[in-house]
N, C-alpha and C positions, 0 to 999 in steps of 0.2 A: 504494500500500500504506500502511497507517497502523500504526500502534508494537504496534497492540495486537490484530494480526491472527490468526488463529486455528493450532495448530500443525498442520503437516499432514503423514500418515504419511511424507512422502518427506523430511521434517526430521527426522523422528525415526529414522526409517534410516542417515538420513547420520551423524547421532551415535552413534548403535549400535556401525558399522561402525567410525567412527575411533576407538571404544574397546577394537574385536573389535582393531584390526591393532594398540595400544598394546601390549594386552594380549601380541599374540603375539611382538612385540620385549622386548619388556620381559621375558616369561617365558626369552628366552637370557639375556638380560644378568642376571637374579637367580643364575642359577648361578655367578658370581664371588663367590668370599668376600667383597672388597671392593668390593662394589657400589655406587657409588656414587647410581646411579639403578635399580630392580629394576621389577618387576611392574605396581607401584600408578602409580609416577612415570612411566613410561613410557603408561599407560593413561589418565592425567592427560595428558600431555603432546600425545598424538592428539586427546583431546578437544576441548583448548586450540585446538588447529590449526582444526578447525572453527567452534567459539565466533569465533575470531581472524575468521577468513572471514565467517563472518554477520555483525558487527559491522561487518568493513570494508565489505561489499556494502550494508548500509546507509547507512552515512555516506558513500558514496562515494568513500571514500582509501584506495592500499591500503597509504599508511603504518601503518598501525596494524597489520596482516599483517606488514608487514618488522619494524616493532619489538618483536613479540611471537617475531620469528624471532632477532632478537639478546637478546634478553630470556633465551630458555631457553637458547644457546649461551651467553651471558654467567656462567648460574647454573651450567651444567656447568661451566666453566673455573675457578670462584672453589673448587665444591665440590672439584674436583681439585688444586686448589693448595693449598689448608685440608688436608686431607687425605691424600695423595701414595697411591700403590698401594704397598701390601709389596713388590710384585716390579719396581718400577722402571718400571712403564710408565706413558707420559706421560695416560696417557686419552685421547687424542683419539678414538681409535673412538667411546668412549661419546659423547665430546661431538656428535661430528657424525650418530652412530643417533639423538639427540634428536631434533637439528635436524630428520632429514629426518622421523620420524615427525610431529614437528610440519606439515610441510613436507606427508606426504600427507593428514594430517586435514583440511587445508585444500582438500587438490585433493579431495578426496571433497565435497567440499560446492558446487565449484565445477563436479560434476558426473562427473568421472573417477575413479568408485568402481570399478570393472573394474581400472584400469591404476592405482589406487594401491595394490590388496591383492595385484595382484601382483606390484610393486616390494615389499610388503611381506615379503610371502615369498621374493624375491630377498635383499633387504636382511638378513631373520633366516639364511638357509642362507649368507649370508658370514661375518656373526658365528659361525655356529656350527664351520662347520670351519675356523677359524683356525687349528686345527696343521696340517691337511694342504693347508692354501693355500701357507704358510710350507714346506715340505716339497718341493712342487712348486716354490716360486718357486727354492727352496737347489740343486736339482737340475739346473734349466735351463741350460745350456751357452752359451757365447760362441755356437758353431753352432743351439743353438734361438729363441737371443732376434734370430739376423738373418731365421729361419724366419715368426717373428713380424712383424718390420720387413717384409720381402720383400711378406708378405699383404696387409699395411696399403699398402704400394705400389699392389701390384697393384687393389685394391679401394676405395680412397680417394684415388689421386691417377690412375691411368690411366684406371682405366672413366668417370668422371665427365667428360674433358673429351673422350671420342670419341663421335662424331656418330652420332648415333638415327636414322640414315635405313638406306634398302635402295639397295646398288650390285654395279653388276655385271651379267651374263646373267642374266638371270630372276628378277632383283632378288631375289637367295637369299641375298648377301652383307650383314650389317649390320654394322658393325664395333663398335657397342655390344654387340651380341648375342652376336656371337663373344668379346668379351672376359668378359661375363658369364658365357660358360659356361665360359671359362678360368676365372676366381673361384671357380667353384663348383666344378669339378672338382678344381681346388687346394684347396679350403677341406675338402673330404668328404676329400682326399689328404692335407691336413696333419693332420687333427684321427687319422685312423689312426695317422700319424706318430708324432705324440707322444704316443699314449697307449703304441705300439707301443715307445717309449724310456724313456715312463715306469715300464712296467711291469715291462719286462726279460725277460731268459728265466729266470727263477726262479719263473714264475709257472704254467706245465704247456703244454701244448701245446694245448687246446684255447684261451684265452685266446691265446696266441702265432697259430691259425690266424685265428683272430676278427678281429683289429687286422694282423694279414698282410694279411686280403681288402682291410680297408678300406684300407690305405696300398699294396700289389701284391701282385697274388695272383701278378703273374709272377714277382716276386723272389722271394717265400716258395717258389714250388716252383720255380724253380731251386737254394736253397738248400738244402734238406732233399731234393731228391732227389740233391743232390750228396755229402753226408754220408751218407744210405741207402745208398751204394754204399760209402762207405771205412768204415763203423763198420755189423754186422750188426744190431744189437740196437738201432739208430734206424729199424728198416726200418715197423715198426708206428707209432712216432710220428710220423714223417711222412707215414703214410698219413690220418694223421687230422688234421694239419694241413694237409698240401695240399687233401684234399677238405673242409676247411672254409674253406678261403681260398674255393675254388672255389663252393663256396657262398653263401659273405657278395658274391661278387662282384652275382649276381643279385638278393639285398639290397639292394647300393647303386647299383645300377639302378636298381631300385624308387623309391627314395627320390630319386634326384636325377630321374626322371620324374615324381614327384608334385609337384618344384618346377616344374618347367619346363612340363607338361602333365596338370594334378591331373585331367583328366576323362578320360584313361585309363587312371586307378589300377585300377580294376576289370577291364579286359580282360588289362591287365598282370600284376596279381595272381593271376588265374587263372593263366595261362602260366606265369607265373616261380615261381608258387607251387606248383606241379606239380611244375615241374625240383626247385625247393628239398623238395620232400615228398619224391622219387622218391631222391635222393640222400642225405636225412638221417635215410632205413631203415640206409642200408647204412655208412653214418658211423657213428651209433650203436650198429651191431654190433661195427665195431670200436674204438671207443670201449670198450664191454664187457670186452673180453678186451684192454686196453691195460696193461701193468705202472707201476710207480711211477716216475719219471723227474728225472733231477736238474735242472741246470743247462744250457737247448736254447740253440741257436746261434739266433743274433738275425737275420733278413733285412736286408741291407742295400739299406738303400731309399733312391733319391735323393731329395734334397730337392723336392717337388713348387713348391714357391712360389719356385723360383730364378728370375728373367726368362727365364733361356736355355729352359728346362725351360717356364716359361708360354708364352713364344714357338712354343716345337716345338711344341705340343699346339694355341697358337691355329693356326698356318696350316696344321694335317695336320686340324684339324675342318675350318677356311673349304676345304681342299682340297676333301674327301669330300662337303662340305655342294655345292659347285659339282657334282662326279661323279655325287654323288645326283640331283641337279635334272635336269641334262645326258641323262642315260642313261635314267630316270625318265621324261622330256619324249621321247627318241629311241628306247628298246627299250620301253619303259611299265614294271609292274612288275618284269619280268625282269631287267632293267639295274640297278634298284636293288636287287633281292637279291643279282645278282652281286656290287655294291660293298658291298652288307653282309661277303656270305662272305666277300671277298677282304679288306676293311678290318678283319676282326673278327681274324685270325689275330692279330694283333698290338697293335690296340690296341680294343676294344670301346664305350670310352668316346665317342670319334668319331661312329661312324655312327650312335651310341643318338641322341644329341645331335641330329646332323643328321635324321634321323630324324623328331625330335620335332618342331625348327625346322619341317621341309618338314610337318607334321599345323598345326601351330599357322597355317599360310602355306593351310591347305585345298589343300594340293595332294597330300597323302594321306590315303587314307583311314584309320579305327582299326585295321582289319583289317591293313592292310598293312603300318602303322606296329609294330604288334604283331610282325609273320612276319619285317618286317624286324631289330627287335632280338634277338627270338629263333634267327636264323640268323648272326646275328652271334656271342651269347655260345654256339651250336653248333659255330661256329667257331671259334672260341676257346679253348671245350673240345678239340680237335682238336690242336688248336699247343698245348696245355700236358700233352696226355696224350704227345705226341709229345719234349715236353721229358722227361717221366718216364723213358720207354723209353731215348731216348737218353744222359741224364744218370744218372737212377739205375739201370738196368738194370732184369732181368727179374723180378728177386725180389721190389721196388718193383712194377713195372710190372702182376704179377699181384694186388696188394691193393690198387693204384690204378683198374684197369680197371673193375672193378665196378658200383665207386662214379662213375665219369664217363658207365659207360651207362647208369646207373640215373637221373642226370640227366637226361642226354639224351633217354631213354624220356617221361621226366617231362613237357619241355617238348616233345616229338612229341602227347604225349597231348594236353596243356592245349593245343593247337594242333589238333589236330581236331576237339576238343570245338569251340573257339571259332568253330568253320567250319562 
């Protein structure tokens, strides 16, 4: 190449772009009265970052990138000192949103325009809600920051040193895999959690059913069908929270099979999105005729990221996942719907899992893998309409019933279609 080579449109994109993401930092940071760097300077400063990069990639050093990277940290620090905030704050936010927009104008040019505009937009939606980041951190309890710890265990120091192989009969067991799906089933369980403590029961009941499914739909209607019984005038709001717990459960089905097995989003969808259509006629009705409600009693949900709680869930999948195989291999499909039906009473998450594992290992097919999770969360409707009746009695029982066979219809239907 020679100095005085011609521009060409993918240089002039690159620069574009690192003054499009300046731009969109910099537009949070002008909303501070005391701004110390706003709009222009920040849209300055992306540029910079790729200027900085072209020049290094020429001369071949990429000192000249690092010094231009303490160069702009150095001028926020001097401005902030000169300077001080009216309200006491040191700057360093601003100092280091410089840095790194500097930091993506340069990876934009070094080719990672994708993943710097969307750190870019990461980066602006943290500046922006700095009160309600602050809000959430003031809130978290000695018990959610070990909830935190726990995960990061589980997912950063366990999964990574167990071995990626297959052992066992019918090489069904991996203990990587098994632990990944512990991860994940914790991670879709914690994140219910805490939005589930974030939110509080002041917030109505349909929100309370929503973050119920996703952290236990079986605690949420054990809960409220136990209150439906001592207090008359909860009997409507727990009708609409448990059938949305029950709901969102088939949601998070959905989504933890589109991690595990994205190419049977579609068959799934169909099914589950049946059950979900079938039941949230009859939700919504009584949703309609729900009165004003104050302050609902909160589920109490155990910690999913505890070891003891990750343990139970890893050997009762590696169980069902071995039963699945076992039965699957000796009765053919019959054997493995029986362990769906029987494993779904209780815990649904299991045999989904195992389920997917045995589609992913081609030793089921989609059809089956389909009829098997679907007989599972049939199941499982079964044992939570049976918690209704039992816990909350008949009064419960006749505004819950509806709503569970309207489900059920739901996924009967999307299941014969699929056949």
């Amino acid at each position: 190449m020679t100095p005085f080579e011609q521009t060409t449109p993918e240089q002039v994109q690159a620069f574009a772009t690192s003054l499009a993401i300046g731009l969109l930092i910099g537009m949070e940071r002008e909303r501070r009265a005391d701004a110390k760097a706003g709009l222009r300077t920040f849209a300055l400063v992306g540029m910079l970052g790729a200027l900085s990069a072209l020049v290094a990639t020429k001369a071949g050093s990429g000192w000249i990138l690092a010094m231009g990277l303490l160069v702009i940290g150095g001028m926020m620090i001097a401005a902030v000192n000169i300077d001080p905030h009216d309200d006491g704050d040191p700057g360093t936010t601003s100092v280091v949103a410089a840095m790194v927009c500097y930091g993506l104008g340069a990876a934009i040019w070094y080719g990672y325009a994708e993943l710097a505009v969307m750190l870019a937009i990461a980066t602006t939606v943290l500046l922006y809600f700095k009160a309600q980041l602050h809000g959430i951190s003031a809130s978290l309890t000695h018990r959610d920051l070990i909830s935190i710890l726990q995960f990061a265990v589980l997912s950063f120091i366990i999964l990574p040193i167990l071995p990626n192989r297959n052992f066992g009969p019918y090489a069904s067991l991996n203990p990587h895999q098994v632990w990944w799906m512990v991860v994940l089933i914790s991670g879709v369980s914690l994140a219910g959690y805490a939005a589930l403590r974030i939110a509080g029961g002041r917030h109505g009941a349909p929100l309370i059913g929503i973050l119920g499914g996703f952290a236990s739909s079986t605690a949420t209607t054990m809960l409220f069908a136990r209150h439906a019984r001592e207090r008359d005038d909860l009997v409507r709001t727990a009708t609409l929270v448990i059938l949305l717990a029950n709901l969102v459960v088939m949601l998070r089905l959905w989504l933890v099979s589109a991690a595990v097995a994205p190419s049977l989003m579609l068959p799934l969808s169909l099914v589950l999105g049946s059950g979900v259509a079938g039941g949230l006629v009859v939700t919504l009705y009584g949703w309609r005729h729900l009165g004003a409600q104050g302050d609902l009693p909160m589920p109490e949900v155990k910690n999913p990221t505890e070891i003891r709680t990750a343990l139970t869930f890893g050997l009762i999948y590696a169980l069902v996942l071995f039963l699945s195989a076992f039965l699957q291999d000796v009765a053919g499909n019959k054997g493995l719907y029986l362990v769906a039906l029987a494993s779904g009473l209780t815990d649904v998450d299991a045999i989904t899992l195992s389920s997917l594992r045995l589609f992913n290992l081609e030793k089921l097919a989609a059809e089956q893998t389909v009829i098997a999770i679907s007989l599972a969360v049939l199941s499982n409707l079964v044992f939570k309409t049976g918690l209704v009746i039992m816990i909350g009695g008949m009064a419960l029982a006749r505004r819950v019933l509806p709503g569970m066979l309207a489900i059920a219809a739901g996924l009967g239907g999307g299941l014969l279609f699929l056949s």
